[in-house]
C-alpha positions in Angstrom: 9.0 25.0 21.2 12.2 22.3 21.6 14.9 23.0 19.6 14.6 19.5 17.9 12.8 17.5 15.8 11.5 14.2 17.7 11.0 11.3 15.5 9.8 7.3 16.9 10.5 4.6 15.5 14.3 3.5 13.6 12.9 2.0 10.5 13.4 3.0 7.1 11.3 5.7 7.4 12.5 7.0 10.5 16.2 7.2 9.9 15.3 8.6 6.2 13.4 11.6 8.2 16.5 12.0 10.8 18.9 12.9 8.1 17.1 14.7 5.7 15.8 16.7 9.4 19.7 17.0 10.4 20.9 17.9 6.9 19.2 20.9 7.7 20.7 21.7 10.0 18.2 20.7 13.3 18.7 18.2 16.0 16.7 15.0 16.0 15.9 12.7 19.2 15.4 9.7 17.5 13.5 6.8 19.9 14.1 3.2 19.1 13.1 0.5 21.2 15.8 -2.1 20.2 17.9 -3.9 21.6 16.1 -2.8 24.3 13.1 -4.7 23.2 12.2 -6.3 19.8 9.5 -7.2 18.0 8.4 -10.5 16.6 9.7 -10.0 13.4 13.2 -8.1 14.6 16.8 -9.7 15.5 18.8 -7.1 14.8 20.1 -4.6 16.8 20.8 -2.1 14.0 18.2 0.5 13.0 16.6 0.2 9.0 16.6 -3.8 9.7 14.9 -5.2 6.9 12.7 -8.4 7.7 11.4 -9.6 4.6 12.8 -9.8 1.2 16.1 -8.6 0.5 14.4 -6.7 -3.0 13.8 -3.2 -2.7 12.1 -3.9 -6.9 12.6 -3.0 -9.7 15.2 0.2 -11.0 13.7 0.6 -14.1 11.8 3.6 -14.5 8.9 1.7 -16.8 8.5 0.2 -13.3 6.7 2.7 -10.8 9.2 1.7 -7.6 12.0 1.9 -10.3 10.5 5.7 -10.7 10.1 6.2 -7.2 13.7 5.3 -6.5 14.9 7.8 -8.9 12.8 10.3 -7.6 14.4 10.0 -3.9 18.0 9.6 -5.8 17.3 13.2 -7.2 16.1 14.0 -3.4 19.4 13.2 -1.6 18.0 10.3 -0.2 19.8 8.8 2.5 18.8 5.1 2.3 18.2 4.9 -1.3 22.4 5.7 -1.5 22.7 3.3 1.1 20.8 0.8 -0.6 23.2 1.4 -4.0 25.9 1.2 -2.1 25.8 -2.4 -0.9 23.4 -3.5 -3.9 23.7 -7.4 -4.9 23.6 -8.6 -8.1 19.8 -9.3 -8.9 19.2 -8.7 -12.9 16.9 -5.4 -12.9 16.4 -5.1 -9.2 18.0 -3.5 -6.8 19.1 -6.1 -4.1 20.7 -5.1 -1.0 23.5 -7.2 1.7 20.8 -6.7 4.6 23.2 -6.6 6.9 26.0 -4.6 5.7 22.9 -2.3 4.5 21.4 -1.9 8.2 25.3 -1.2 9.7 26.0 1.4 7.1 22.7 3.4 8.1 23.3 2.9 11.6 26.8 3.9 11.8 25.6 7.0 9.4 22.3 7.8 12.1 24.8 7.3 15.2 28.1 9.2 13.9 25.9 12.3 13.1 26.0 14.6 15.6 22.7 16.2 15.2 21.1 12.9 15.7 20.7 11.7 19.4 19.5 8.0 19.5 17.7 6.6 23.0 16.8 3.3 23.4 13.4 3.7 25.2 9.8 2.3 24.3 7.7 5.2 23.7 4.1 4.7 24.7 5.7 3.0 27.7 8.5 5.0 28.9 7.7 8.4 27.8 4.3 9.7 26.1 3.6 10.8 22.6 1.4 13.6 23.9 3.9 14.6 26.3 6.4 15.3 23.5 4.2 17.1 21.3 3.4 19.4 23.7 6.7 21.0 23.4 7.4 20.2 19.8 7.2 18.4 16.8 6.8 14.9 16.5 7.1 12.2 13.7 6.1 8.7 14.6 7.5 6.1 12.5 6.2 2.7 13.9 5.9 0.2 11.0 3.4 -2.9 11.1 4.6 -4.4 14.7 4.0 -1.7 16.6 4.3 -2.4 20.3 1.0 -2.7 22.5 1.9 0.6 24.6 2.7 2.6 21.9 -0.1 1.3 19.7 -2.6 2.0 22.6 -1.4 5.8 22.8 -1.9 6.1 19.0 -5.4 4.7 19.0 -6.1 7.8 21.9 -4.6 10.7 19.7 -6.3 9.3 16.3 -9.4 8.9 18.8 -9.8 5.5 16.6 -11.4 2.9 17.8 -8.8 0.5 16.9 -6.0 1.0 14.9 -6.7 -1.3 11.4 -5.3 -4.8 10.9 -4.1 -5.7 7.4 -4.9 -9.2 7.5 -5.9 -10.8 4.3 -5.9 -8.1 1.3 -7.2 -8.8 -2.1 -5.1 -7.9 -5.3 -6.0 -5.5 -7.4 -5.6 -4.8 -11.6 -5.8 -1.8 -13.9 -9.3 -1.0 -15.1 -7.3 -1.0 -19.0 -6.3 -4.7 -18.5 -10.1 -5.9 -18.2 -11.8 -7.5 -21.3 -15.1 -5.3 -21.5 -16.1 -7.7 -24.3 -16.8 -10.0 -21.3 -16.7 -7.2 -18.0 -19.8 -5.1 -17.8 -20.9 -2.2 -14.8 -23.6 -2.3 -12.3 -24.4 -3.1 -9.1 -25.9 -6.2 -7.6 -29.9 -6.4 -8.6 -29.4 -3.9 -10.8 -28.7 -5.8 -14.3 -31.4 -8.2 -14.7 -33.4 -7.3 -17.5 -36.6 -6.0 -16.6 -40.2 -7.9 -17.7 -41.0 -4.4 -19.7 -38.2 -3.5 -21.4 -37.0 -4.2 -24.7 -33.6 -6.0 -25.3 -31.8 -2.9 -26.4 -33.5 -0.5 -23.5 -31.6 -3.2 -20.9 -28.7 -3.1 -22.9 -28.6 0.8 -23.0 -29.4 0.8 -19.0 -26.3 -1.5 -18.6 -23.7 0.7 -20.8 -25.5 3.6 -18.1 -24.7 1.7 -14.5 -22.7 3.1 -11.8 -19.1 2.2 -12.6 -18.1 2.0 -9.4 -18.4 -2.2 -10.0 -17.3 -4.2 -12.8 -18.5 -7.6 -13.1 -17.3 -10.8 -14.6 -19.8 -13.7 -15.2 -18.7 -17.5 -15.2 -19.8 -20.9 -16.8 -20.5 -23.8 -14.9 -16.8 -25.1 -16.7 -15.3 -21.2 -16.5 -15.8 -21.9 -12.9 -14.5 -25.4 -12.0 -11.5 -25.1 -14.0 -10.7 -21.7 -11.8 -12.4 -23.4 -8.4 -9.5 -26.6 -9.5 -6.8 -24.3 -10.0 -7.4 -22.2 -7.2 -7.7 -24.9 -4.0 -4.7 -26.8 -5.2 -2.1 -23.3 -5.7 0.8 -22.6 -3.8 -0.1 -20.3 -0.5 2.6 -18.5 1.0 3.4 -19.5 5.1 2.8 -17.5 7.8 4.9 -16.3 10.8 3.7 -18.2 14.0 2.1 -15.0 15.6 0.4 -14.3 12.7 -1.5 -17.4 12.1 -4.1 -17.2 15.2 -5.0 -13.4 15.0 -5.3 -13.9 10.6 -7.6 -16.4 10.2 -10.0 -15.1 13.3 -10.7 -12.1 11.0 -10.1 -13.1 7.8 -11.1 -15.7 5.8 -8.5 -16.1 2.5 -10.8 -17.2 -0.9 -8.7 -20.4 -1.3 -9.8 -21.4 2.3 -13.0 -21.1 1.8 -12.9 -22.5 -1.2 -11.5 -25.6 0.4 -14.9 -25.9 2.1 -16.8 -27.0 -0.8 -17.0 -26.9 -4.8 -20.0 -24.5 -4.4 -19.4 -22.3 -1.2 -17.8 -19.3 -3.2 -21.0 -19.3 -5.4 -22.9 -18.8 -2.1 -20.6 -16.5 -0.5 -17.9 -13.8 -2.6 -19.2 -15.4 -6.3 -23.0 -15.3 -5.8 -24.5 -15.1 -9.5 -27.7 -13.5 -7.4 -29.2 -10.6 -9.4 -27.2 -10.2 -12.1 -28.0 -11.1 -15.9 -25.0 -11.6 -18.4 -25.4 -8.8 -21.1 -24.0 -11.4 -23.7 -26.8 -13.8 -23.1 -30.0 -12.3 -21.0 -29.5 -15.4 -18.5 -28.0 -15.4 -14.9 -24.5 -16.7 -14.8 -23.0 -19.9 -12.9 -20.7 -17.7 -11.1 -20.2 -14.2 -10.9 -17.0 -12.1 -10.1 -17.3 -8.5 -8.7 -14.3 -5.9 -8.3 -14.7 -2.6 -7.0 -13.2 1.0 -7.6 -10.5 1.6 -5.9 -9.6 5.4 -6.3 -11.7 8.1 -7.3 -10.4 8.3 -10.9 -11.7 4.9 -11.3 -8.4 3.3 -12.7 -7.9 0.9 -10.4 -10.2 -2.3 -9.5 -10.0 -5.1 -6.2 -11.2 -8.1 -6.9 -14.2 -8.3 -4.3 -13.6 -11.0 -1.3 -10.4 -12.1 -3.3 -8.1 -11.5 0.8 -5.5 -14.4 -0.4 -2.3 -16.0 0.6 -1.5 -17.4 -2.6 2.0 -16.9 -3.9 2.0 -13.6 -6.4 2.9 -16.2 -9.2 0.1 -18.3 -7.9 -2.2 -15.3 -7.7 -1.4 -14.2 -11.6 -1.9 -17.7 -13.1 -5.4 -18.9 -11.1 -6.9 -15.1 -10.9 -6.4 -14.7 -15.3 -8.1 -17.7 -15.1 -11.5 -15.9 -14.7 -13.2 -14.6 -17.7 -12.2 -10.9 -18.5 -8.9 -11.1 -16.7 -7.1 -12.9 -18.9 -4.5 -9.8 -19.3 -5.3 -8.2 -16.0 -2.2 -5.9 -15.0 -2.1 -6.5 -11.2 -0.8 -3.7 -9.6 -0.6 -5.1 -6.2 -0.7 -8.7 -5.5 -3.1 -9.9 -2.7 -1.1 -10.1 1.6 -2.2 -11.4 4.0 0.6 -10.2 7.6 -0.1 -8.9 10.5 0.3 -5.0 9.9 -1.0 -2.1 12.3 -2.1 1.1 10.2 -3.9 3.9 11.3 -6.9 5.4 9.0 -4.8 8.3 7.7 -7.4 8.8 4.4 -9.5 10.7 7.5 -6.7 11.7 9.7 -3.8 13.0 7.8 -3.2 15.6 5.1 -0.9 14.9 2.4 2.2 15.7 4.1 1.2 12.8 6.2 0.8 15.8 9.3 -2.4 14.5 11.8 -5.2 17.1 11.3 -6.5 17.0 15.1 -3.0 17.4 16.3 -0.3 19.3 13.5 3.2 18.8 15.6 2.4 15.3 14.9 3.3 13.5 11.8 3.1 9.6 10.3 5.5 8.1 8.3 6.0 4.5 7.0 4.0 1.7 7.3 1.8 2.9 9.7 0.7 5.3 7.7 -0.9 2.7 4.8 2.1 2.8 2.0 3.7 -0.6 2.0 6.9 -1.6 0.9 10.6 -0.3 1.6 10.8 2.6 -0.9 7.4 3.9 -0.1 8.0 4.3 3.7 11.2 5.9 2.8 9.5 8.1 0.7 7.0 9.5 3.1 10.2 9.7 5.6 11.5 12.2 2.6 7.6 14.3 2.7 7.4 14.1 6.7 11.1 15.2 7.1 10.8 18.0 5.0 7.4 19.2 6.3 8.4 18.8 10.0 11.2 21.2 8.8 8.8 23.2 7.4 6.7 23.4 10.3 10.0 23.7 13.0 11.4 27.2 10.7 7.6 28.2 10.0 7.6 28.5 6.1 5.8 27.2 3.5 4.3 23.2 3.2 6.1 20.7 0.9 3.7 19.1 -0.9 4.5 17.2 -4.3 3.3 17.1 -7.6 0.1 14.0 -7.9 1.9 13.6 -11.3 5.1 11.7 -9.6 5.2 8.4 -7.1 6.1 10.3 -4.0 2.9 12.9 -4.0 0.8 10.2 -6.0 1.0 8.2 -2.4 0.9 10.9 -0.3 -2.5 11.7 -2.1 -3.6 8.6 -1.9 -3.4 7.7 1.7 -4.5 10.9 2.5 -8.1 10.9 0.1 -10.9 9.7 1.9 -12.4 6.0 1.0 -14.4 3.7 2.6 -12.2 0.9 1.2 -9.2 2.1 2.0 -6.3 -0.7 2.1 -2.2 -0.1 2.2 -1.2 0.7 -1.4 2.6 -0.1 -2.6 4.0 2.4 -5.9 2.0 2.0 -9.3 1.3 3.6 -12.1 -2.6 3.0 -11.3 -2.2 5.8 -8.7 -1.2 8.5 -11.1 -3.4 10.4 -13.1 -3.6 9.3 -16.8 -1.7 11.0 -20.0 -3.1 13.6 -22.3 -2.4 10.8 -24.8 -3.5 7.5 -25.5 -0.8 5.6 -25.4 -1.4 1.7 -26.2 1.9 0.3 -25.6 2.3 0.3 -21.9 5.8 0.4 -21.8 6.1 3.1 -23.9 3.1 4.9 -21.5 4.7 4.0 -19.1 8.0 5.8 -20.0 5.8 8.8 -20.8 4.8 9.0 -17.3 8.6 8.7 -15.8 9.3 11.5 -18.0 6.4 13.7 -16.7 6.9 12.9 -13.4 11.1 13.3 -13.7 10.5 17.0 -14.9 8.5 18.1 -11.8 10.6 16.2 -9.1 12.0 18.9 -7.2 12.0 20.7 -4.0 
């Protein structure tokens, strides 16, 4: 085996995994295409460029990032210092200078002298396979990976393609839904049957599969929310992004735009259903679906969007029943290359079919700055793991860091990028009404069992 750790891709969770890899002591190729070659997004020539928001969210530990930060503080984590370090004022957030933020890592990844950097294109100049056939490798490619490289992945994964995140729908906390409105069941499975009594289809409905929650709609419940929704905000898209989007995707305030009645034929068909509160079919119907397999978390069927997230709160509460939905993650729609790692990776993000390859970042289905810096942190410390050949690092489901891992690596059918939340761990011992309070709770929990 090579006496280094290879790791491609310079992104946040690239450059986390190269010093947390070197810290220990072992040398790290690090492969970066830039300035080389960019992608569409990229200008910089320094690694951990950020391209979107400056925000790396909330620090406040009733917030799930605001946890997950302070679990990679207590981890010696390389960019969340950074990140401190040249923090701009921004209320609770944490805000970072972009610029003097992606020089400090840099000159951090570059002045180390464990850490070799090559400017080369993997996929194109040199093979994935062809490295991890002499050692371990981490591939750290976030949602522009290049065509070359992308192709190669697509061979190991022996996926099909790899999956576009086009057009996402948003999803809320199963406690946030008004089940004096919501009620379970499938589709053809709630109208009340010719021989049965009003309270043996009542008892049949408090019985259905719970994997779908639905939300019925009056003829005025619906054209105030139809109203609302084709004349909201929608967020622009990158040029490149438009043409490949809208082929595959079709966002609900779109179609919407085609005609007052298209979502009741299409994502809001009232087909099948009765309304428990009044035996009679509803105007309009709203489905959402389980989301994990503790059945906390709900997406809101057909809801892909590209509203703004301010939008998206004040025209989705408008439907019956979600009134006080808790969204845990806001509806996207970007152009975002991930493999299908609830099938092909464990939950040290290691590839089952191949294990001197690892995923980290984007690629990998956790979105957002601090949780591709957090599976850097897992990968880094299980490549390690695997280079010295000791024991797996796996963390507890109880904090942020292993609740993702465990996530992205839990089979399901639906499976979408998920971003930190407090939907993704399991629940209390307690009940707990006060969500901040819960919240808290959870921090705590989480806090005592953060450690390595």
């Amino acid at each position: 085996m090579n006496d280094y750790i290879t790791i491609i891709g310079g992104g946040l969770a690239g450059t986390e995994a190269a010093y947390q890899i070197a810290k220990k002591g072992i040398k790290v190729k690090l492969y970066e295409m830039k300035p080389k070659k960019y992608s569409p997004a990229h200008s910089n020539k320094n690694l951990a460029e950020i391209v979107c928001s400056n925000s790396f969210k909330s620090n406040l530990l009733t917030n799930a990032c605001g946890l997950l930060k302070e679990e990679l503080r207590r981890l010696d984590s390389l960019l969340i210092k950074i990140a401190d370090e040249t923090s701009v004022p921004a209320g609770q957030a944490l805000a970072v200078d972009r610029e003097k933020f992606a020089e400090r890592v840099t000159n951090y990844i570059e002045n180390n002298e464990l850490i070799e950097i090559i400017n080369e294109e993997v996929g194109e100049d040199i093979s994935i396979k062809d490295i991890a056939k002499e050692g371990i490798a981490i591939i750290a490619t976030g949602p522009l990976t290049s065509e070359p490289l992308a192709k190669e992945i697509q061979e190991i994964t022996g996926q099909d393609k790899l999956y576009f995140y086009d057009a996402a729908a948003p999803i809320v906390t199963k406690e946030s839904i008004d089940f004096n409105i919501a009620f379970f069941g499938n589709r053809y499975e709630q109208e009340k049957k010719k021989d049965e009594t009003e309270a043996e289809w009542k008892k049949r409905l408090e019985n259905q599969d719970a994997s779908y929650i639905n939300l019925p709609m009056s003829k005025e419940e619906y054209e105030k929310f139809y109203n609302e929704l084709i004349n909201a905000e929608i967020v622009t898209l990158h040029d490149f992004e438009k043409k490949e989007i809208f082929e595959g995707c079709m966002p609900i305030e779109i179609m919407a735009k085609r005609g007052e009645d298209t979502l009741r034929f299409g994502p809001l068909k009232p087909v099948g259903f009765d309304d428990p509160r009044t035996a009679k079919r509803p105007y309009a119907l709203v489905q959402l679906r389980q989301d994990d397999k503790e059945g906390t978390i709900y997406n809101i069927v057909g809801f892909q969007t590209n509203l703004k997230f301010g939008e998206q709160k004040r025209v989705f509460r408008l439907i019956p029943g979600l009134e006080n939905a808790e969204f845990i993650k806001y509806g996207v729609m970007h152009r975002n290359t991930y493999i299908n790692s609830t099938v092909l990776l464990d939950e040290t993000y290691n590839l089952k079919e191949n294990r001197n390859i690892f995923f980290a970042g984007q690629i990998t289905g956790v979105e957002g700055y601090v949780e591709s810096i957090s599976s850097g942190m897992v990968v880094a410390l299980n490549a390690v793991a695997k280079y010295e050949n000791t024991e797996k690092v796996t963390f507890s489901k109880e904090t942020v860091i292993g609740a993702l891992a465990k996530y992205v690596s839990t089979k399901n059918k639906e499976f979408q990028p998920m971003n930190a939340n407090f939907g993704i761990l399991p629940e209390l011992n307690e009940k707990i009404k006060d969500k901040k309070l819960r919240y808290q709770k959870m921090a705590d929990r989480s806090l005592e069992k953060i450690k390595v």
